[in-house]
C-alpha positions, -999 to +999 in steps of 0.1 A: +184-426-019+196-406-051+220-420-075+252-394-068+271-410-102+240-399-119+242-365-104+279-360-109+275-368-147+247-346-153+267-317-139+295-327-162+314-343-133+336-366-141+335-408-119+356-430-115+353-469-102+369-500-101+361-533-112+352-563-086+372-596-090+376-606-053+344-611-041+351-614-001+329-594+017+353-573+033+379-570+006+349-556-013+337-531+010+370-518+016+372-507-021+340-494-021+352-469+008+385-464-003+374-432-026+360-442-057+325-436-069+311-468-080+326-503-081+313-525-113+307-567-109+312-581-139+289-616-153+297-612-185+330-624-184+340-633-146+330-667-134+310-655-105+269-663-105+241-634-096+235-653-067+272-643-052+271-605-068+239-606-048+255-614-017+288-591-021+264-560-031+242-565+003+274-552+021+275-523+001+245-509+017+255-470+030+286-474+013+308-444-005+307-465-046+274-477-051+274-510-071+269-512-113+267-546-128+279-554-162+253-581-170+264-615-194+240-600-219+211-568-231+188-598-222+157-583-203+157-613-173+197-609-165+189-573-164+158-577-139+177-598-121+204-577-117+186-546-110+161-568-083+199-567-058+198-531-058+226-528-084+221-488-091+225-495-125+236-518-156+265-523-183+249-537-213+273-554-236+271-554-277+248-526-280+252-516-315+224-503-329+201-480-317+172-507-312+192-529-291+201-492-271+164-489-268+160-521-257+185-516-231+165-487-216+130-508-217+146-533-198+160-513-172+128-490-168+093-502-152+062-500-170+047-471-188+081-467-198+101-499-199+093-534-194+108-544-159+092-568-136+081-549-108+095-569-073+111-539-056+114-553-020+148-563-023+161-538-042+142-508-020+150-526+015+192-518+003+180-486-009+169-481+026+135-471+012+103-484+011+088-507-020+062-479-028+089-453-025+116-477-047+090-478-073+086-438-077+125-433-077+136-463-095+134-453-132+147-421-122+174-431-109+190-465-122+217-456-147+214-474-177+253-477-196+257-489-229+287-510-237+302-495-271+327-524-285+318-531-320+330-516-350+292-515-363+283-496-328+305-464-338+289-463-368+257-459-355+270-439-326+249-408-330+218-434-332+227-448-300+229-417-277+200-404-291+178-428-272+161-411-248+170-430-214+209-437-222+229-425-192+266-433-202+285-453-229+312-475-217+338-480-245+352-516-241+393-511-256+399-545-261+368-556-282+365-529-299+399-532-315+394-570-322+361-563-341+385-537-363+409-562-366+435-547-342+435-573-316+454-566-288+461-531-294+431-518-277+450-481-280+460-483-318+458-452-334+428-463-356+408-472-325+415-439-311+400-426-336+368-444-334+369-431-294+371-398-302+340-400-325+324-418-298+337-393-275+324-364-297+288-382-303+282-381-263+293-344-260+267-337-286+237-354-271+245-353-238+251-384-231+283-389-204+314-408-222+327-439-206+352-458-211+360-493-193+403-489-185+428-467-195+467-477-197+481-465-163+475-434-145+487-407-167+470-425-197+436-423-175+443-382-165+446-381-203+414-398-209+395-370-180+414-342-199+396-354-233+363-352-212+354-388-207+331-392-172+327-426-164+360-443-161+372-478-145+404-471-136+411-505-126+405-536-105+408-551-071+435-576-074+454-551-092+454-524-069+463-554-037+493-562-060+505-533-065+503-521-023+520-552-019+548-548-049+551-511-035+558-525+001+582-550-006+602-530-028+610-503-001+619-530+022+641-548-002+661-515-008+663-512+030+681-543+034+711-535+003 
């Protein structure tokens, strides 16, 4: 089963996902059918375990998104663990130097090239492939997406992409512009300036630019004009909240 997010971004395509917050299993596969082209669970900072992500992502099987997890850390078990679901791929947090970017990659990749434990059953059976077929594909086609949200990780940008087995960056706006002491303004002008050299490093090595939210909807068109690939373009509750705000709001000018 080929990773089509991989595809698109090789060909320059740009994706676009959402993030997972309500984790009912048919609130979650009704995003993942709605139209984007992967949804993203996030343990690094959402209270859900593995053991629920597991469960949500079983119900994804054959859907349109396929499922990304941001794991709580570039640690090499949350990363098995999180792959062993059939995740299609990982957001590693903090990477900011080129050795933890390398690290990232081993992690993700099975042996000769990486350090994964090999266990594929679980991970091939949502694939809808067998265990010996899982472990031919597998490094080839788990992405593996490097969170870029430290000050210190644009500097060493062009250190980071050049690690053979980097898929994507994902730029997180809100840490990134704590760690240069903007908090709060994940968009201020400085920041945008450290984008666009992170923006410019991943054009250069070929490595497709991501970036976790933009502002609203003509802020994210912006963002696909400046040639970023991977974009979340926002998450579950938010999207309910706004069909519902939407609804209401027609009805209410009905009834004046």
């Amino acid at each position: 089963m080929k990773n089509h997010v991989k595809d698109s971004l090789k060909n320059g395509k740009t994706t676009i996902g959402s993030w997972i917050s309500i984790l009912y299993p048919d609130a979650v596969r009704a995003v993942a059918d709605a139209g984007f082209d992967w949804v993203l669970f996030d343990t690094e900072h959402m209270p859900y375990d593995l053991e629920t992500t597991d469960k949500m992502i079983q119900v994804l099987k054959d859907a349109q998104a396929i499922p990304f997890i941001r794991v709580v850390w570039n640690d090499i078990n949350a990363i098995k663990k999180a792959l062993d679901t059939g995740a299609y791929g990982v957001v590693a947090p903090w990477v900011s130097s080129k050795e933890e970017a390398i690290n990232a990659v081993k992690f993700c990749k099975y042996p000769p090239e990486g350090l994964r434990g090999v266990a594929p059953g679980r991970a091939a059976n949502f694939w809808g492939v067998s265990s010996e077929e899982y472990l031919e594909i597998a490094n080839d086609e788990i992405m593996v997406i490097v969170q870029i949200e430290r000050e210190e990780a644009v500097k060493n940008i062009e250190d980071i992409v050049s690690v053979e087995g980097i898929d994507a960056t994902f730029i997180g706006p809100m840490d990134l512009s704590a760690s240069m002491d903007f908090r709060g303004k994940p968009f201020h002008p400085k920041v945008l300036e450290a984008m666009d050299k992170v923006l410019e490093a991943c054009k250069n090595a070929g490595v497709a630019p991501g970036i976790a939210f933009g502002m609203n909807v003509e802020h994210i068109k912006e963002l696909i004009a400046q040639g970023f690939q991977f974009i979340g373009v926002g998450v579950d509750i938010s999207f309910l909240l706004r069909g519902c705000n939407d609804v209401l709001s027609q009805i209410k000018r009905q009834d004046r």
